[in-house]
C-alpha positions as CSV (number, residue, x, y, z in Angstrom):
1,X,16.8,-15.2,3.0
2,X,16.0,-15.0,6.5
3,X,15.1,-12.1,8.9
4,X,14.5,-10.6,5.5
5,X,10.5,-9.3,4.7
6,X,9.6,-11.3,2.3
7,X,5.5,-11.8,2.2
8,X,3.1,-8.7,3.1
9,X,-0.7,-8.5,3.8
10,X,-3.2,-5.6,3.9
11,X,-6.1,-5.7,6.0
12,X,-9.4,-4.6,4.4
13,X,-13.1,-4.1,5.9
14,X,-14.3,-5.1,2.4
15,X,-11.7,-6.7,0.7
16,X,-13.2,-6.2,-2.9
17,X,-13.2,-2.9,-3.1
18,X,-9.6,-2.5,-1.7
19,X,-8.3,-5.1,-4.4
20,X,-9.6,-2.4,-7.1
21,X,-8.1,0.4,-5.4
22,X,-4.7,-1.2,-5.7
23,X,-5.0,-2.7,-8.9
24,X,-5.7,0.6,-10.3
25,X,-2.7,2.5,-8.8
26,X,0.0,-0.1,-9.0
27,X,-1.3,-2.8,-11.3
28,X,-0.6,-5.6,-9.0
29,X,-2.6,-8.7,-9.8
30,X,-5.4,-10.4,-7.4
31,X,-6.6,-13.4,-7.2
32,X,-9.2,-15.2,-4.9
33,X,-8.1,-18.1,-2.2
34,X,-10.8,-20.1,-1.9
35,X,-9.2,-22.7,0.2
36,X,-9.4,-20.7,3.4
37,X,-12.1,-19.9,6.1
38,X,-11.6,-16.7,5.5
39,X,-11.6,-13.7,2.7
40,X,-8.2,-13.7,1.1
41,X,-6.8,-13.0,-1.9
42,X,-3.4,-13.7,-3.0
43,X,-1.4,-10.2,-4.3
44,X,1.1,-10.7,-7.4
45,X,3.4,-7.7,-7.9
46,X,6.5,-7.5,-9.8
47,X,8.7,-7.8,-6.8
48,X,7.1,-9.1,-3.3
49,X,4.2,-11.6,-3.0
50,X,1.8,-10.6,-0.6
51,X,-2.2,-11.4,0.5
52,X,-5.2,-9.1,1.5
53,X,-7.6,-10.3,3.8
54,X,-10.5,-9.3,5.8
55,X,-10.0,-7.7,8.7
56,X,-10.3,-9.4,11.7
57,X,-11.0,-6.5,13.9
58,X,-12.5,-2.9,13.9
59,X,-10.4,-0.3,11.6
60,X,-8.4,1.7,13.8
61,X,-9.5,5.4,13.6
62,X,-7.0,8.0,11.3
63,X,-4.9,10.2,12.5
64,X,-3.6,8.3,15.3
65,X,-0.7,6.6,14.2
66,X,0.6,3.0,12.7
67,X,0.0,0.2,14.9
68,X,1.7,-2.0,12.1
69,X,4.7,-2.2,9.8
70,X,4.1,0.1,6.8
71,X,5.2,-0.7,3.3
72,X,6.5,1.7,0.5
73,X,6.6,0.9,-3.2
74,X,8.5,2.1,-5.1
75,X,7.2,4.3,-8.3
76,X,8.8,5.7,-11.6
77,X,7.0,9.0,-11.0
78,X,5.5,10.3,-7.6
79,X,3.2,12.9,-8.2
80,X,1.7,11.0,-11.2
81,X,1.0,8.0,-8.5
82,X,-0.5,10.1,-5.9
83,X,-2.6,11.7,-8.7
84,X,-3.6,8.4,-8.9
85,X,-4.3,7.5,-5.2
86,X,-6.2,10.7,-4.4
87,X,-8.4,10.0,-7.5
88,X,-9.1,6.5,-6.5
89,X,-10.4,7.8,-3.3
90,X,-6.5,7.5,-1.1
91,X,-5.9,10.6,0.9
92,X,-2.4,12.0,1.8
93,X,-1.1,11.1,5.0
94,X,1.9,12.9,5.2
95,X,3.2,14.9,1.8
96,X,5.9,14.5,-0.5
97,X,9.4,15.4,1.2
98,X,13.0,15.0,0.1
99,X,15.3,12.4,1.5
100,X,18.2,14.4,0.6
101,X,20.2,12.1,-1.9
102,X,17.9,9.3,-2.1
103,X,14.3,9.9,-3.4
104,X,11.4,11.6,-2.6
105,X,8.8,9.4,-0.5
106,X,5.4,10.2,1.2
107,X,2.8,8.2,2.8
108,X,-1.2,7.8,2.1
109,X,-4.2,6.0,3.3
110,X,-6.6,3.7,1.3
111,X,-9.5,3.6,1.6
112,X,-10.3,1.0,4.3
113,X,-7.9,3.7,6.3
114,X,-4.6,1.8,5.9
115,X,-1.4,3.8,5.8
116,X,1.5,3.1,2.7
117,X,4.3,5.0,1.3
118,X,5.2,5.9,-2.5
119,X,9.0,6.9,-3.4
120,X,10.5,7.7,-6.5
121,X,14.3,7.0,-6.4
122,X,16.1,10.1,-7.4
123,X,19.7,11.1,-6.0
124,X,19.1,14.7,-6.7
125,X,16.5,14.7,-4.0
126,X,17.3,17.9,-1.9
């Protein structure tokens, strides 16, 4: 599988408050790497492996754009997940739109200010 994304990682200011904030939305599972030098945790989900770490460098300010490859999962319901997200403290990035055939997908920020997508897979997306 290569050239293929296969492994992700989220960068988080505090790290153990991040880990709650996805485990609550998506159910992914956590769990602590304590054979590093630094604050990692390894990130189960049902599809892609992934690691969230502490962040090596000041958080970049919002509204300024990505300076990184942004990940969407996918959901069975949209507006029930970004219920979800905005009660857990997320804030909407850029709103629910139609990709005409496809899905609806929109994008959010954690709380640690990181930007991620949501789509639910629906082909009478217009």
């Amino acid at each position: 599988m290569k050239n293929t994304v296969v492994y992700f990682e989220i960068q988080a200011s505090e790290p153990s408050k991040l880990v709650v904030f996805y485990q609550d939305i998506f159910g992914w599972k956590f769990t602590k790497d304590e054979n590093l030098p630094i604050v990692y945790y390894r990130i189960e989900t049902e599809g892609m492996m992934g690691g969230l770490l502490q962040r090596p460098a000041e958080t970049p300010p919002t509204h300024c754009g990505t300076n990184a490859f942004t990940c969407s999962m996918e959901v069975d319901n949209f507006d029930q997940t970004a219920e979800k997200i905005i009660k857990n403290g997320g804030q909407v990035a850029l709103p629910k739109f139609a990709i005409p055939g496809r899905c609806y997908q929109g994008y959010f920020i954690d709380t640690d200010h990181n930007v991620f997508g949501i789509f639910e897979v629906d082909d009478r997306a217009h």
